[in-house]
N, CA, C and O of each residue as an XYZ file, in Angstrom:
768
protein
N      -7.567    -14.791      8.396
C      -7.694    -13.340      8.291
C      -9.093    -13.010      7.756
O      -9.306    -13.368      6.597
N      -9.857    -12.528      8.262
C     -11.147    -11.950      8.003
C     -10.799    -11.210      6.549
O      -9.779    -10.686      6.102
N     -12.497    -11.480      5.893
C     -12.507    -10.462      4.642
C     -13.740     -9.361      4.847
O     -14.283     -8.691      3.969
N     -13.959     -9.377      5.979
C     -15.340     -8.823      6.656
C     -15.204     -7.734      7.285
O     -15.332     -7.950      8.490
N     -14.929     -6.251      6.971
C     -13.901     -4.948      7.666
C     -15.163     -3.782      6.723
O     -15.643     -3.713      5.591
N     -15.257     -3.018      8.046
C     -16.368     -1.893      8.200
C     -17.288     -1.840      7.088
O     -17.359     -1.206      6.036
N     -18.041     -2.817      7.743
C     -19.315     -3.301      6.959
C     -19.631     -3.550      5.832
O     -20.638     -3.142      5.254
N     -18.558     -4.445      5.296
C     -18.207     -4.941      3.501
C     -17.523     -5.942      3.728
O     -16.686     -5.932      4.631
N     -17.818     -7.395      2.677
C     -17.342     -8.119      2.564
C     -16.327     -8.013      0.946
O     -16.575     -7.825     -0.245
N     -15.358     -8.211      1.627
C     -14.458     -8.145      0.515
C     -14.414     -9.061     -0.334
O     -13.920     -8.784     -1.427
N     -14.749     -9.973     -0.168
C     -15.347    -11.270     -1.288
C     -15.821    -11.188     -2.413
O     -15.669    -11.838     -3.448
N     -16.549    -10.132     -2.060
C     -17.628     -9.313     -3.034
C     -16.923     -8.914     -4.317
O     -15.710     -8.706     -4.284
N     -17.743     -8.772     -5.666
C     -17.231     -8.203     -6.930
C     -16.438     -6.654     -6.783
O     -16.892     -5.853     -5.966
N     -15.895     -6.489     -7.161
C     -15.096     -5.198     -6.741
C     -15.791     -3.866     -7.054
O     -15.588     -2.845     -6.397
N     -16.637     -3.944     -8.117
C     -17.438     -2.577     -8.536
C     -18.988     -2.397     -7.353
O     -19.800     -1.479     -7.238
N     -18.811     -4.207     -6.388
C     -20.025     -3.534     -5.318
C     -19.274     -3.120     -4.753
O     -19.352     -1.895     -4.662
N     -18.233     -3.711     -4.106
C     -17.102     -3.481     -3.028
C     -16.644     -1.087     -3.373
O     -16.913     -0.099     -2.691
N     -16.086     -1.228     -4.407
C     -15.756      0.402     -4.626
C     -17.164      1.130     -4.125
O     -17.255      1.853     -3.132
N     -18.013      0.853     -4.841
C     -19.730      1.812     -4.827
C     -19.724      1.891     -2.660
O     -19.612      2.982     -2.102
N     -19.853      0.644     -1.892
C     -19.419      0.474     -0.512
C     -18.661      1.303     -0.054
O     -19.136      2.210      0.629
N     -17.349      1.237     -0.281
C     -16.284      2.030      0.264
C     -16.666      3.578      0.536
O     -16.184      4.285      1.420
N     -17.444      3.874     -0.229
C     -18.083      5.365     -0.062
C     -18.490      5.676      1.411
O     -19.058      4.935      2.214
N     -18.175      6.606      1.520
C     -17.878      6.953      3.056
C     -17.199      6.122      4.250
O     -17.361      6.415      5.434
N     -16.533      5.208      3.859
C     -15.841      4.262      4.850
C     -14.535      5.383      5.325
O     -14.172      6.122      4.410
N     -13.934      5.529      6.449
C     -12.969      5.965      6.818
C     -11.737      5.489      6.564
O     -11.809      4.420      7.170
N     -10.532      5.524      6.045
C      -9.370      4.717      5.928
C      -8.243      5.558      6.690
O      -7.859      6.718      6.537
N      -8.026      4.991      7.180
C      -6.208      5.450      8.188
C      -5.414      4.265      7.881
O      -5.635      3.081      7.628
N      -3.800      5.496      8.072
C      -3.120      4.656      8.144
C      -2.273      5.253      9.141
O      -1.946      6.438      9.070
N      -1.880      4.441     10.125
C      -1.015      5.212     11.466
C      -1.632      6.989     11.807
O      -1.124      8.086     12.039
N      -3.569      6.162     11.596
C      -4.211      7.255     12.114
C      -4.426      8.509     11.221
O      -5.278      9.366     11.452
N      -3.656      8.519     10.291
C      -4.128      9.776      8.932
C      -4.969      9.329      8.225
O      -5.124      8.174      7.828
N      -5.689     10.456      7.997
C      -6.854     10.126      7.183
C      -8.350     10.448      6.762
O      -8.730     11.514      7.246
N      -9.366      9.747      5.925
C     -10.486     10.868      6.492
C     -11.240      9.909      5.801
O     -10.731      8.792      5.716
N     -12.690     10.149      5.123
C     -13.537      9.437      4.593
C     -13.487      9.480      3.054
O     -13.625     10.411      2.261
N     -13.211      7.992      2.871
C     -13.512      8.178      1.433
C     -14.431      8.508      0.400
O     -15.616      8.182      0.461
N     -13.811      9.299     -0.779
C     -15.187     10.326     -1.411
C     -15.176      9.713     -2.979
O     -16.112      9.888     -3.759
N     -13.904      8.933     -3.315
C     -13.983      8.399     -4.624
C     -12.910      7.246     -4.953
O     -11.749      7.078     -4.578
N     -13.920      6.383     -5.961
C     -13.443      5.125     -6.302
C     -13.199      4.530     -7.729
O     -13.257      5.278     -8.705
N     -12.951      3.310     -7.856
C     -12.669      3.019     -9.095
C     -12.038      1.207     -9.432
O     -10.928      0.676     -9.423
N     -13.377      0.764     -9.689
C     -13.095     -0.645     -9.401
C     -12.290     -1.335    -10.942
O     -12.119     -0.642    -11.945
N     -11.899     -2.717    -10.850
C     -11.020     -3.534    -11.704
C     -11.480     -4.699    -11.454
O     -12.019     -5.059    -10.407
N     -11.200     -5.576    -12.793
C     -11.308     -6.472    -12.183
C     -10.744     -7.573    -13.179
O     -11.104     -7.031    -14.224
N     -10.125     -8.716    -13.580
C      -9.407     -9.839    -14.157
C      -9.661     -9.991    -15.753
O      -8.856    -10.236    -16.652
N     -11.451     -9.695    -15.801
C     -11.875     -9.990    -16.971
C     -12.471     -8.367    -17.435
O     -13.595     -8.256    -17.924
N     -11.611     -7.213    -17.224
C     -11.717     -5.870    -17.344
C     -10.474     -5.880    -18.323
O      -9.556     -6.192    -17.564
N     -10.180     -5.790    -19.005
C      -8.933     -4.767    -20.223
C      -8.618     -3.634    -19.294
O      -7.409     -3.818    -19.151
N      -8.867     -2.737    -18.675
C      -8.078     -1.664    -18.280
C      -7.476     -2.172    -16.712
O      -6.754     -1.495    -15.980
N      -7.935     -3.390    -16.471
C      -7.455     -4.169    -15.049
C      -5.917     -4.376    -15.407
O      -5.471     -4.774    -16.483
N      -5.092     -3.963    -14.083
C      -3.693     -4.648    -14.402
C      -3.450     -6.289    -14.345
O      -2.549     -6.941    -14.873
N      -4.612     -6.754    -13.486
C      -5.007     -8.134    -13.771
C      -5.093     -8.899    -15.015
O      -4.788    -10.070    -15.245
N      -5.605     -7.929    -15.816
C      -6.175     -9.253    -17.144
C      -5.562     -9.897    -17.934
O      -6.058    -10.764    -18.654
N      -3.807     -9.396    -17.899
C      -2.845    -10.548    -18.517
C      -2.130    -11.585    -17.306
O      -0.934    -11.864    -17.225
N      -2.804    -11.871    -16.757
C      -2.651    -12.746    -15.251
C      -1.396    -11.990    -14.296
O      -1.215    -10.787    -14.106
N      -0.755    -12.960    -13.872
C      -0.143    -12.544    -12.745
C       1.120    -12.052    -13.252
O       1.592    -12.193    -14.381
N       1.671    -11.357    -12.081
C       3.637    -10.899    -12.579
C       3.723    -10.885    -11.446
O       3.061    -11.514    -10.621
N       4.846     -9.906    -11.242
C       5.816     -9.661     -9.966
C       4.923     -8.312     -9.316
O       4.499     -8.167     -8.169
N       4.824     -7.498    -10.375
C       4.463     -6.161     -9.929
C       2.955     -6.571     -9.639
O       2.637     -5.798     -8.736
N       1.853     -7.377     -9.920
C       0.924     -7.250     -9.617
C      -0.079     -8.302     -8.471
O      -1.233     -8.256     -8.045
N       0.970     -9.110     -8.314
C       0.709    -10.295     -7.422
C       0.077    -10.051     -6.278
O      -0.208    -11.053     -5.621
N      -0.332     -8.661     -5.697
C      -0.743     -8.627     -4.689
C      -2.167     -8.293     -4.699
O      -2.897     -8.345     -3.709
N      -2.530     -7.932     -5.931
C      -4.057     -8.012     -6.203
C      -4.314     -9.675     -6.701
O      -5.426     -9.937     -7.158
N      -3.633    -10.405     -6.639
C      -4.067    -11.786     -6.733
C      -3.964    -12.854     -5.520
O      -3.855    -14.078     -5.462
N      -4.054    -11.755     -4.542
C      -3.726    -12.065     -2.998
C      -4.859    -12.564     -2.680
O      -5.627    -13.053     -3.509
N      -5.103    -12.488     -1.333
C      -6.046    -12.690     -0.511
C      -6.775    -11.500     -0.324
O      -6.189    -10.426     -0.195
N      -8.290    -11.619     -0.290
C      -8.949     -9.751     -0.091
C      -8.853     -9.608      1.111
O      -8.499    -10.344      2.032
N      -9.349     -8.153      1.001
C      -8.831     -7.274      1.980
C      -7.288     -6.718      2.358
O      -7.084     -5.865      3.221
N      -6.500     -7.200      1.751
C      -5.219     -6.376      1.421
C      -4.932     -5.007      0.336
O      -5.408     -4.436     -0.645
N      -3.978     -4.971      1.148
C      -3.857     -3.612      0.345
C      -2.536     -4.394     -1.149
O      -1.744     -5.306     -0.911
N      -2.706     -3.591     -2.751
C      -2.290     -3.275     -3.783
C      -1.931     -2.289     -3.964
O      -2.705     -1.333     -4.018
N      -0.321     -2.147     -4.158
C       0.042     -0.412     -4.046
C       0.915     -0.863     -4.788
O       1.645     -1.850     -4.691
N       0.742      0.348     -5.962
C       1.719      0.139     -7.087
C       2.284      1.939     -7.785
O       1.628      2.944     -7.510
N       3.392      1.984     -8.549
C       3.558      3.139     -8.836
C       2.808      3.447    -10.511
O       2.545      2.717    -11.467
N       2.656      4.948    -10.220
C       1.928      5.148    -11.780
C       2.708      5.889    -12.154
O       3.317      6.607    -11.361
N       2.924      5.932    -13.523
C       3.820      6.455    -14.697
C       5.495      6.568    -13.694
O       5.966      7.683    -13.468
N       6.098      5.489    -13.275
C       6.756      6.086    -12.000
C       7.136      7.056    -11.586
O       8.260      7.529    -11.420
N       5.748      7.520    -11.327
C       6.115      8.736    -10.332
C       5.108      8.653     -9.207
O       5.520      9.442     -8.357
N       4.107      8.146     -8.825
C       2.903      8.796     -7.928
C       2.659      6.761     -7.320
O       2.644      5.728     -7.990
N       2.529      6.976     -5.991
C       1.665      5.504     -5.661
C       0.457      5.603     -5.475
O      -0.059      6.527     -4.846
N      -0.179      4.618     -6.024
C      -1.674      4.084     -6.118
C      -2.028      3.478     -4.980
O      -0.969      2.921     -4.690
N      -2.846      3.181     -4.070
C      -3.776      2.007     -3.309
C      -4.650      1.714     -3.824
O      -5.475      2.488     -4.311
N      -4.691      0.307     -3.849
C      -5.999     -0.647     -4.333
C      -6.322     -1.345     -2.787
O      -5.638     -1.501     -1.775
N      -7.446     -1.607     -3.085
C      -7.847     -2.624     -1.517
C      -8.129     -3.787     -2.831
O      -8.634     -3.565     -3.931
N      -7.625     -5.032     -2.288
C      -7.972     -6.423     -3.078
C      -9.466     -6.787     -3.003
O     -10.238     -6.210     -2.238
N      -9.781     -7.640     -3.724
C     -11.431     -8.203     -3.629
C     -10.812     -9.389     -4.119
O      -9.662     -9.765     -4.346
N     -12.340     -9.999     -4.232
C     -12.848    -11.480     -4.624
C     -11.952    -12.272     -3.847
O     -11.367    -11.862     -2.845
N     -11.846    -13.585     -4.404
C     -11.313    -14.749     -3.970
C      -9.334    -14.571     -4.161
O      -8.718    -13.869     -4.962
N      -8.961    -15.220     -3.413
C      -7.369    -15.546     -3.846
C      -7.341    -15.631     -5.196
O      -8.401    -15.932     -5.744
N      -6.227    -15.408     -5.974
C      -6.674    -15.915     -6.811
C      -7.407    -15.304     -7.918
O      -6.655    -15.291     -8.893
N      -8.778    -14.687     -8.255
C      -9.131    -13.929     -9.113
C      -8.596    -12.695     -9.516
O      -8.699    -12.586    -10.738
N      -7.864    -11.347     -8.789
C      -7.309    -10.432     -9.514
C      -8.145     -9.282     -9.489
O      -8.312     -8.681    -10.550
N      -8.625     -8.929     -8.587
C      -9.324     -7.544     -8.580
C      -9.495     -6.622     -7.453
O      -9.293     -7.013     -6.304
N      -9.787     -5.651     -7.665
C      -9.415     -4.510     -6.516
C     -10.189     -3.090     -6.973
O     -10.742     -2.801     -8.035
N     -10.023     -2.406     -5.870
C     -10.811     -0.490     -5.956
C      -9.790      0.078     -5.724
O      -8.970     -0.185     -4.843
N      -9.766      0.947     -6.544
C      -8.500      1.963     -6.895
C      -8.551      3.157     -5.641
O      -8.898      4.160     -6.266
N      -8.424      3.468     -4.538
C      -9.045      4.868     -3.952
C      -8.615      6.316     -4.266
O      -7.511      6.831     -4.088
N      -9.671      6.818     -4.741
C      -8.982      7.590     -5.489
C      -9.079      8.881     -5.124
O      -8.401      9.707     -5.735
N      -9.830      9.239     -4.197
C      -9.814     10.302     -3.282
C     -10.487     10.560     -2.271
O     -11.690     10.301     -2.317
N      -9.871     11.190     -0.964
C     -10.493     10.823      0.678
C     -10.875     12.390      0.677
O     -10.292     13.169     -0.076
N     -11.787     12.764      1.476
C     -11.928     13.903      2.656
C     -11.019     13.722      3.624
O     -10.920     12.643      4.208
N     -10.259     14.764      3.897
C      -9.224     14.660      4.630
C      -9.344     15.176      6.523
O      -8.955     16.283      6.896
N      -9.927     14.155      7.461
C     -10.447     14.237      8.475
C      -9.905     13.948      9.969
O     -10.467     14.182     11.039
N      -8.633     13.363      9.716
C      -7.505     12.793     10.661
C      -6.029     13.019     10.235
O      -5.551     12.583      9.188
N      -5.414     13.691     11.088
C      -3.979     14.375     10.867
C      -3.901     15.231      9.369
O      -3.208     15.028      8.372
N      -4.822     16.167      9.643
C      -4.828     17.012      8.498
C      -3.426     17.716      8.612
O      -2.687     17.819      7.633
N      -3.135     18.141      9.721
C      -1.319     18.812      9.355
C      -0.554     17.820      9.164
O       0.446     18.079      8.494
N      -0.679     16.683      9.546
C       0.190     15.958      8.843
C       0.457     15.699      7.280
O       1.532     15.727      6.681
N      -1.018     15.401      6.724
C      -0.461     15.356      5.581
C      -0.673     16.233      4.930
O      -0.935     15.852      3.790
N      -0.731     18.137      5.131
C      -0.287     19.160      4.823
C       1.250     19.041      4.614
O       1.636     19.230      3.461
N       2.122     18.774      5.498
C       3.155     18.629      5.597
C       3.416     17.663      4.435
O       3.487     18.234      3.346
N       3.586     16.246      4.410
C       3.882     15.561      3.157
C       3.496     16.061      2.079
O       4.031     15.745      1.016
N       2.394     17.023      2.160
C       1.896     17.237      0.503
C       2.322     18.556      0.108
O       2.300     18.894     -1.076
N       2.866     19.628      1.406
C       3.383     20.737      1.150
C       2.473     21.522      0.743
O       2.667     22.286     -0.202
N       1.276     21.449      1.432
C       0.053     23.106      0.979
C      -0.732     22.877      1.753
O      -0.491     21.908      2.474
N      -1.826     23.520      1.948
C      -3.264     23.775      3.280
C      -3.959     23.685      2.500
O      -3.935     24.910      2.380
N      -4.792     23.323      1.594
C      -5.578     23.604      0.985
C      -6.258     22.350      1.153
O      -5.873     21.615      0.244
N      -7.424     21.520      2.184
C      -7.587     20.638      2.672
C      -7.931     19.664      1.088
O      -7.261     18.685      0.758
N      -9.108     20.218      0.287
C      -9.316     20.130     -0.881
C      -8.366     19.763     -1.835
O      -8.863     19.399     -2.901
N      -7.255     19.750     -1.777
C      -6.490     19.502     -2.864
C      -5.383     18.452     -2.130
O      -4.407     18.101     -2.793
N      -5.553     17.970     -0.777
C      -4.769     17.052      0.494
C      -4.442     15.533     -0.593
O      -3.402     15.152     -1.129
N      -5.657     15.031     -0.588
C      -6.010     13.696     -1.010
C      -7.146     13.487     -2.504
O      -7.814     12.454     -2.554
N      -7.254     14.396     -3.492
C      -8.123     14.704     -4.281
C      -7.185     13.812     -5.313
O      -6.250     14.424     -5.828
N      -7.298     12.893     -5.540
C      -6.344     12.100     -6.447
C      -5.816     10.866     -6.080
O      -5.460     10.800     -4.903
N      -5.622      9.577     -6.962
C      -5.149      8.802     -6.245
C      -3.470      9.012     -5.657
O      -3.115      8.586     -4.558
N      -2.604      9.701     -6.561
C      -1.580      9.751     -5.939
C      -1.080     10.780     -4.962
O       0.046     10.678     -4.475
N      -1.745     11.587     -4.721
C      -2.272     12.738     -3.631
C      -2.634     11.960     -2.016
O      -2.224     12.301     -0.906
N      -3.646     10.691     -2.436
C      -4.006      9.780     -1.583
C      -2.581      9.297     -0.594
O      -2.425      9.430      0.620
N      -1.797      8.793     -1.463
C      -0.806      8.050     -0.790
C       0.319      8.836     -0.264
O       1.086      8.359      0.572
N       0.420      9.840     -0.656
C       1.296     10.679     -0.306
C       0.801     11.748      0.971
O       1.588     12.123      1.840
N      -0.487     12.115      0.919
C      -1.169     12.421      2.361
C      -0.829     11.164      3.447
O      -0.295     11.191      4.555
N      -1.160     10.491      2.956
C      -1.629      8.926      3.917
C       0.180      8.593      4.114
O       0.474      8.148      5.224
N       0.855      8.704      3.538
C       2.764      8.179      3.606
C       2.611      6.665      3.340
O       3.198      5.802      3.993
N       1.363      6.317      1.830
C       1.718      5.260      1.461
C       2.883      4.819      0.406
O       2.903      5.507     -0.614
N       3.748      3.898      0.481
C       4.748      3.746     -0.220
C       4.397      1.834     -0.625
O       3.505      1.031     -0.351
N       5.795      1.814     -1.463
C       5.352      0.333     -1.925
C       5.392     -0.767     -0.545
O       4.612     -1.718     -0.551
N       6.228     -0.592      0.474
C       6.224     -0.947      1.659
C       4.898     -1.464      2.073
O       4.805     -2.635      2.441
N       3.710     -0.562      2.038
C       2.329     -1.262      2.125
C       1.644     -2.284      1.168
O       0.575     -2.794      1.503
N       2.149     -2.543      0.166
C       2.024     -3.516     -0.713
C       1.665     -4.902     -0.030
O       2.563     -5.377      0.665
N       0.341     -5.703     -0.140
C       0.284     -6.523     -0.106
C      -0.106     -6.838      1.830
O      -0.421     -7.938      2.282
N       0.025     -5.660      2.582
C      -0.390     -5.844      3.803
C      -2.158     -5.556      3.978
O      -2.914     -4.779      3.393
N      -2.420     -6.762      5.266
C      -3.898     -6.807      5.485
C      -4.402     -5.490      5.648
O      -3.537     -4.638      5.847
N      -5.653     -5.083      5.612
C      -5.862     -3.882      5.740
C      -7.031     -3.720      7.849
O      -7.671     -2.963      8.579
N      -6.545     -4.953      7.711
C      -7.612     -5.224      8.949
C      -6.294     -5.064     10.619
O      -6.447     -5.045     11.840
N      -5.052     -4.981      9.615
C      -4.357     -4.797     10.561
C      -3.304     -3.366     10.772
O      -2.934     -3.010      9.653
N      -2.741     -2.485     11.843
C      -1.931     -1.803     11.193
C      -0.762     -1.715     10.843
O       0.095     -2.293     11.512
N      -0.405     -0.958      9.689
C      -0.962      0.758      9.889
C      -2.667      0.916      9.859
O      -3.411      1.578     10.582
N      -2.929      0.089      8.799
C      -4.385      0.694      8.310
C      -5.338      0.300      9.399
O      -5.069     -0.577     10.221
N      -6.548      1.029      9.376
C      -7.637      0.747      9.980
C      -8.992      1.457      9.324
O      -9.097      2.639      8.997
N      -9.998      0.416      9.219
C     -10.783      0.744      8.425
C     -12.334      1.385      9.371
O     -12.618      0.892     10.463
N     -12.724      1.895      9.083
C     -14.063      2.441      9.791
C     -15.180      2.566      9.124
O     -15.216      3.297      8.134
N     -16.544      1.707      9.659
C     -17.573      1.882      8.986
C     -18.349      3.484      8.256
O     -18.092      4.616      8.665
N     -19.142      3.200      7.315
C     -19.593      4.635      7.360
C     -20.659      4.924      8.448
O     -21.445      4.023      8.744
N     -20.724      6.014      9.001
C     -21.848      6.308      9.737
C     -23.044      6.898      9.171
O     -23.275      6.976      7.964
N     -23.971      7.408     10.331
C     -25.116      7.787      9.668
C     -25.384      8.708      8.536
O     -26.439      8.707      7.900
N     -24.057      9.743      8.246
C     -24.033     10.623      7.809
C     -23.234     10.325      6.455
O     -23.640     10.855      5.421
N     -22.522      9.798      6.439
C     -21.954      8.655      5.376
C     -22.675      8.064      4.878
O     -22.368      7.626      3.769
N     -24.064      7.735      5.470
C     -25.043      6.543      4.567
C     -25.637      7.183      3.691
O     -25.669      6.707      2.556
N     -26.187      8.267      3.931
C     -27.026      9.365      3.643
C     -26.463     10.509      2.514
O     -27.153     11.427      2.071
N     -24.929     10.213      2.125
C     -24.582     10.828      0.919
C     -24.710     10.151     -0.206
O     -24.369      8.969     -0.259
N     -25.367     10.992     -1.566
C     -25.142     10.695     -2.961
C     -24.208     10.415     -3.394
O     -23.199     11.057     -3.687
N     -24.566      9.085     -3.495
C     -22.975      8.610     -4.780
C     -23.401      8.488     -6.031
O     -24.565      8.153     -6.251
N     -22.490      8.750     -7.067
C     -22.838      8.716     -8.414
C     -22.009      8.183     -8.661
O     -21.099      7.865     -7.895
N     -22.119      7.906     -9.980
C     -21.673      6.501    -11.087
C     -21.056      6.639    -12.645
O     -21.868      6.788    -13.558
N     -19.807      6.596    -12.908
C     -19.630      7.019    -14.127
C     -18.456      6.435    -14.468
O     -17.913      5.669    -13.672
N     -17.781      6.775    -15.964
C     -16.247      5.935    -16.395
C     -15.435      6.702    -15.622
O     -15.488      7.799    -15.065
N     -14.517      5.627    -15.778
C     -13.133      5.686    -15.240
C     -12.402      6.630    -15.695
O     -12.666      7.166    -16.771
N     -11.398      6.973    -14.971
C     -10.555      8.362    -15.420
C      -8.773      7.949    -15.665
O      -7.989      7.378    -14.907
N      -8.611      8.434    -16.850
C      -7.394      8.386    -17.321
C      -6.910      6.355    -17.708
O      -6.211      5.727    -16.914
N      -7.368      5.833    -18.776
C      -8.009      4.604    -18.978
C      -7.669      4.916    -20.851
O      -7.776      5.917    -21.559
N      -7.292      3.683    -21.072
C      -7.591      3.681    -22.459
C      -8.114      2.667    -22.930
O      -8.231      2.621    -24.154
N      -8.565      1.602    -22.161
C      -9.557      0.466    -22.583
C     -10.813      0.111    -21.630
O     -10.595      0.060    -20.420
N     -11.723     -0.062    -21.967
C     -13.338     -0.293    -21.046
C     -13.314      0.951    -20.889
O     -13.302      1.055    -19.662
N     -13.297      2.069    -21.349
C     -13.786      3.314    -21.338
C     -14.921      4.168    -20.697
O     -14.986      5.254    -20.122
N     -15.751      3.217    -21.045
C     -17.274      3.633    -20.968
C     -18.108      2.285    -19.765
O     -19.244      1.811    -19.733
N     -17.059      2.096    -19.055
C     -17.697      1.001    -17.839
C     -17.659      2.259    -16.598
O     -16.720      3.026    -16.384
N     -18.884      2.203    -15.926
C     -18.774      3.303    -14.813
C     -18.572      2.717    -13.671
O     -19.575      2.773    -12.959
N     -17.932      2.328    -13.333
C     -17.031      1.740    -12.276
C     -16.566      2.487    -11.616
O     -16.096      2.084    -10.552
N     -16.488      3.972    -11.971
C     -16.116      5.251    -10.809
C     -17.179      5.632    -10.071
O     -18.134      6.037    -10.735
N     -17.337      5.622     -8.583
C     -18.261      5.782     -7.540
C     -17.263      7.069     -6.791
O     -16.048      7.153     -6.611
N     -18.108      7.742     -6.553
C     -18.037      9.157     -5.574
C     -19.287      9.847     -5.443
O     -20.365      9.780     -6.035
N     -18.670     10.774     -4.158
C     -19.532     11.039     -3.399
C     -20.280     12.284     -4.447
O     -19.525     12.887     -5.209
N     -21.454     12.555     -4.444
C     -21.768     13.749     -5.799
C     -21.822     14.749     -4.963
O     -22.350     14.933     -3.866
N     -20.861     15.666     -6.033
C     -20.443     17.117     -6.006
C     -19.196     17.196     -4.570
O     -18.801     18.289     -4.166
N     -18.827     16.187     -4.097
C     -17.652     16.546     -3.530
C     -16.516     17.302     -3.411
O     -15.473     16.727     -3.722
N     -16.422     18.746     -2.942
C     -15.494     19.114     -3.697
C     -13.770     18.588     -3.319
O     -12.761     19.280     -3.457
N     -13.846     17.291     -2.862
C     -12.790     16.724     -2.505
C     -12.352     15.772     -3.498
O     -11.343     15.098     -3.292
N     -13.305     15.618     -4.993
C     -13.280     14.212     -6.315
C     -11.662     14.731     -6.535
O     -11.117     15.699     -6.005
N     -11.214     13.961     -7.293
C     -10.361     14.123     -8.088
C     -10.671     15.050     -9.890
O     -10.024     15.704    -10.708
N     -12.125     14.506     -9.686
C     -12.726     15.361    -10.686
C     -14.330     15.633    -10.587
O     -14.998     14.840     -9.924
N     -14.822     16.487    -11.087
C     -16.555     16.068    -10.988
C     -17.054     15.258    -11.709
O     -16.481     14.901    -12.738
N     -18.360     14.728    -11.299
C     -19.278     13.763    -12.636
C     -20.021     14.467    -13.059
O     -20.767     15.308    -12.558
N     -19.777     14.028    -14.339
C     -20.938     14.756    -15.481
C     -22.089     14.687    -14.927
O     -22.264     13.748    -14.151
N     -23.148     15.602    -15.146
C     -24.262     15.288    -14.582
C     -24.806     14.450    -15.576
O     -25.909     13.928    -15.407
């Protein structure tokens, strides 16, 4: 299985891999749009679900990269992680919010409002536009549902900025959050 999907090697440390993902397209059974914000982890991170090694619930970020990590938060909302590094190491990018550019009524409908801006502005907004459930846990991302798309020219050419992580109570101050600047699609803005 390739770790080599729209122009990133997933091999890669996860905080290059997140900063990358910026403007990459993600679908899943074709919903979807370009991603505008991220949020990397990683084994030897404290706020990583990785860093007390493996369990049940987290085994799939200790997968093989390029899979998808989908887990529930506070149980209520699902997360996607895309895996990185090696088998084995434990790290992943949180996605934490898309521009919403493919089956926008669709996931109007799952999310119950029009307000394109508020579709996927969050990670658990993300999965619930997209109809990710734990079901995607641990599947390649090179295969579908998902399909990944390079950024284009216009994608290359947006500002990303760099700052801490959001909603975190350890590594605080690691800026490992990448988005697109002034998006009004973030989950939140960056400080200037």
């Amino acid at each position: 299985m390739t770790t080599f999907l729209a122009g990133i090697d997933f091999n890669a440390p996860s905080h290059e891999v997140a900063r990358l993902l910026i403007g990459v397209t993600v679908l899943v059974d074709g919903v979807g749009g370009r991603i505008v914000e991220t949020e990397a982890y990683d084994r030897e991170d404290p706020a990583s679900h990785t860093y007390n090694g493996p369990t049940e619930r987290n085994a799939a970020m200790f997968g093989p990269p390029a899979h998808a990590y989908v887990y529930r938060s506070y149980g209520i909302h699902w997360c996607l992680n895309f895996v990185c590094r090696e088998e084995g190491h434990g790290a992943g990018v949180l996605i934490r919010a898309i521009e919403p550019l493919h089956g926008i009524e669709t996931m109007a409908a799952r999310r119950g409002l029009q307000d394109p801006r508020l579709l996927a502005s969050g990670p658990g907004r993300v999965c619930q536009a997209l109809g990710i459930t734990r079901e995607h846990n641990g599947k390649p991302l090179a295969l579908p549902p998902f399909h990944l798309l390079p950024r284009d020219a216009e994608a290359m050419a947006l500002p990303v900025a760099a700052g801490p992580r959001i909603g975190i109570s350890k590594a605080m101050d690691t800026p490992w959050r990448f988005g697109v600047a002034r998006s009004p699609y973030l989950s939140k803005p960056f400080r200037p």
